[in-house]
C-alpha positions in Angstrom: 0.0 0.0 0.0 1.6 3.4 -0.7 1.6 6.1 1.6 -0.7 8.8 -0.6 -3.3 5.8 -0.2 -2.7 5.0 3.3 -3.2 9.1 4.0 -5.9 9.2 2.4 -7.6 6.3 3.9 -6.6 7.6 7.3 -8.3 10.7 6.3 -11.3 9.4 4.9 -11.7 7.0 8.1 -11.0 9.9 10.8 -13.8 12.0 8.8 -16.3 9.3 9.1 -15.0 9.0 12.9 -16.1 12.5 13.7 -19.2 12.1 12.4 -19.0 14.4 9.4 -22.2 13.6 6.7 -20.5 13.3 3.2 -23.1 12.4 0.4 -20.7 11.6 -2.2 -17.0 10.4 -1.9 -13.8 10.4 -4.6 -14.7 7.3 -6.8 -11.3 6.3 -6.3 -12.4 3.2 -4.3 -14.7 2.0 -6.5 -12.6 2.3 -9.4 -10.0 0.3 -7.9 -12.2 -2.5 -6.8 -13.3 -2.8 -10.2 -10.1 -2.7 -11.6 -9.2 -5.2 -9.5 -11.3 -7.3 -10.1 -11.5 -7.8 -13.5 -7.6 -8.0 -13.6 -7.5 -10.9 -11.0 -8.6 -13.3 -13.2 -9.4 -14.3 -17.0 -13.0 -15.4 -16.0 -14.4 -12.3 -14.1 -16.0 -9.7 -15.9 -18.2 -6.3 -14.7 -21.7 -6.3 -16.0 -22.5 -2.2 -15.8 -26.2 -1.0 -15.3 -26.8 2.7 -16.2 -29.3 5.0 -16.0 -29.5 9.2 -17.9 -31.7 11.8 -17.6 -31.8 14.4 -20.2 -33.9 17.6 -19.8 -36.2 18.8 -22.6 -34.3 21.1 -25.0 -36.4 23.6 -27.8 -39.1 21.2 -28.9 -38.0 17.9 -27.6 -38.8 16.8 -24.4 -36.9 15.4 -21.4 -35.7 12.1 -22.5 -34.7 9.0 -19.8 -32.9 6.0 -21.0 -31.9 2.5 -19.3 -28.4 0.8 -20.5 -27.3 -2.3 -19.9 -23.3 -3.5 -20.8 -20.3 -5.9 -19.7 -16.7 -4.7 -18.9 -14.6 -7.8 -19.5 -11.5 -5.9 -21.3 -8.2 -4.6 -19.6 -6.1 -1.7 -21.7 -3.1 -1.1 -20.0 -2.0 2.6 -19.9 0.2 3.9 -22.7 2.8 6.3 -22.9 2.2 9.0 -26.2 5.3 11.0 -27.4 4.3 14.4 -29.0 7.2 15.1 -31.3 6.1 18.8 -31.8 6.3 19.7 -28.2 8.8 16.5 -26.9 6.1 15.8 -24.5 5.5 12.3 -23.2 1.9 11.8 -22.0 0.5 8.7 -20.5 -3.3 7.3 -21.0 -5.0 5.7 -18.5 -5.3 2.1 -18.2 -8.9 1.3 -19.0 -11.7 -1.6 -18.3 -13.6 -1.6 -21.9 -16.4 -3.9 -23.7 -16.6 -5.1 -27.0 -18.3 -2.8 -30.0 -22.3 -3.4 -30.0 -22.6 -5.6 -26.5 -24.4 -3.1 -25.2 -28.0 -2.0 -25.4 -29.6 1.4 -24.7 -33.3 2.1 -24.3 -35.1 5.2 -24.1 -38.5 6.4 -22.7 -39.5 8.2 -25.9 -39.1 5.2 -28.0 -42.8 3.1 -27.1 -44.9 1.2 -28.7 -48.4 -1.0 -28.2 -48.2 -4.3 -26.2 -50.8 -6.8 -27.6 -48.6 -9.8 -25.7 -51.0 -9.6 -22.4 -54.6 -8.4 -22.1 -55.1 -5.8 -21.6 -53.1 -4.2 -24.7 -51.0 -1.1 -23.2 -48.8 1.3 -24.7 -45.0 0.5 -23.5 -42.3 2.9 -23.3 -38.5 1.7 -23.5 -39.5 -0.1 -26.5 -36.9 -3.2 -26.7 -37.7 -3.2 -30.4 -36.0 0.3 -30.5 -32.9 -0.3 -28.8 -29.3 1.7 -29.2 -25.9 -0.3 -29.9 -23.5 0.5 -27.4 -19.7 0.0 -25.8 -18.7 0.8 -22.5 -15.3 2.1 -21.0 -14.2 2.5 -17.7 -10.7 4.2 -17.0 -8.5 4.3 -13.8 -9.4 8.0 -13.2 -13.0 7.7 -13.0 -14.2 8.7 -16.1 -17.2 6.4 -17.6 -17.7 6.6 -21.0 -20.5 5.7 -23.2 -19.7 5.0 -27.2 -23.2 5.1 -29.0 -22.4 2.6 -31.8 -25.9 3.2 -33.4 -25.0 7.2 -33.9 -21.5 6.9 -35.6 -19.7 6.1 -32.2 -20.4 9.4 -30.7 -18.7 9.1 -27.2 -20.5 10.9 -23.9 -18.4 10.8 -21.0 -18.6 11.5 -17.5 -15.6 13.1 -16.5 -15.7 14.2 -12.7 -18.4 11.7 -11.1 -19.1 11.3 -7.6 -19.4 7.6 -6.1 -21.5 6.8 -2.8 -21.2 2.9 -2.4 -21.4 0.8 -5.6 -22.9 3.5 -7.9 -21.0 6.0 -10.0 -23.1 9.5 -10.8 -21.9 12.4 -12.7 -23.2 14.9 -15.3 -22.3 14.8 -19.5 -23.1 18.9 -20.2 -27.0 18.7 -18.8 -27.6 15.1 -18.7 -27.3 13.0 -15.7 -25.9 9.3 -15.6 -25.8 6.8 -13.2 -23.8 3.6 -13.4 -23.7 0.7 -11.2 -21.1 -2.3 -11.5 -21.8 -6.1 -10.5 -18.9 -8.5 -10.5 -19.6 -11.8 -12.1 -17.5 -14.7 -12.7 -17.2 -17.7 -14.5 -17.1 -20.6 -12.9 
């Protein structure tokens, strides 16, 4: 354990001691667990459940959407050289899915149930669903690649975590992720 986490866990722990209220904490723990856990063996994987809000813009209405998607892939961090500056940079290591294995739905996307009587109109048609990828990196930030609309990435860059659920805006919109660690047997 290095001493910057050490500190900080001391701090974090003698903040809870005194009985300070903190509704959101650094997602630094979550990250790591998740990390963690998908690097520990070839047969675990992070099946990600997501939730956004979006609020009405102009003419279109506030639009909610439901998105489910596996995190199975570790990208180690890279080091970039810039010859034009003769800076190195280095990208974060990065827990990704595979192109299309996710699905989106989205509240202004219904249509009429005959299946059961009595027939009902349905919103979060699953006959209307978005292609989508997932990535996780080791700073925090969750992204979502919308396969469907030419891989158009939205990404929360500065969430907040409180337990096992990772919250953050994208300009306006709100998302909510949650992670549940699944293994092979």
């Amino acid at each position: 354990m290095n001493a910057y986490r050490f500190l900080a866990g001391l701090l974090l722990s003698l903040t809870l001691f005194a009985g300070a209220k903190a509704s959101a904490q650094s997602c630094t723990t979550l990250v790591n667990s998740q990390f963690s856990w998908v690097q520990s063996s070839n047969n675990r994987w992070l099946s990600v459940t997501g939730v956004s809000l979006k609020p009405p813009t102009g003419t279109v209405g506030p639009v909610a959407s439901y998105f489910t998607g596996t995190l199975l892939n570790y990208v180690a961090p890279v080091w970039i050289y810039n010859p034009a500056t003769g800076v190195f940079t280095q990208t974060p290591a990065r827990l990704t899915s595979s192109a299309n294995s996710g699905r989106q739905s989205f509240n202004d996307r219904s249509y009429f149930s005959t299946y059961a009587s009595p027939s009902r109109w349905q919103n979060f048609s699953a006959f209307a669903t978005d292609n989508i990828q997932l990535e996780l990196d080791a700073t925090g930030k969750m992204t979502v690649i919308l396969n469907s609309w030419s891989n158009t990435r939205v990404s929360v860059t500065s969430p907040t975590c409180s337990g096992n659920v990772l919250t953050g805006f994208a300009g306006s919109s709100v998302y909510s992720f949650t992670f549940e660690q699944l293994e092979l047997i």
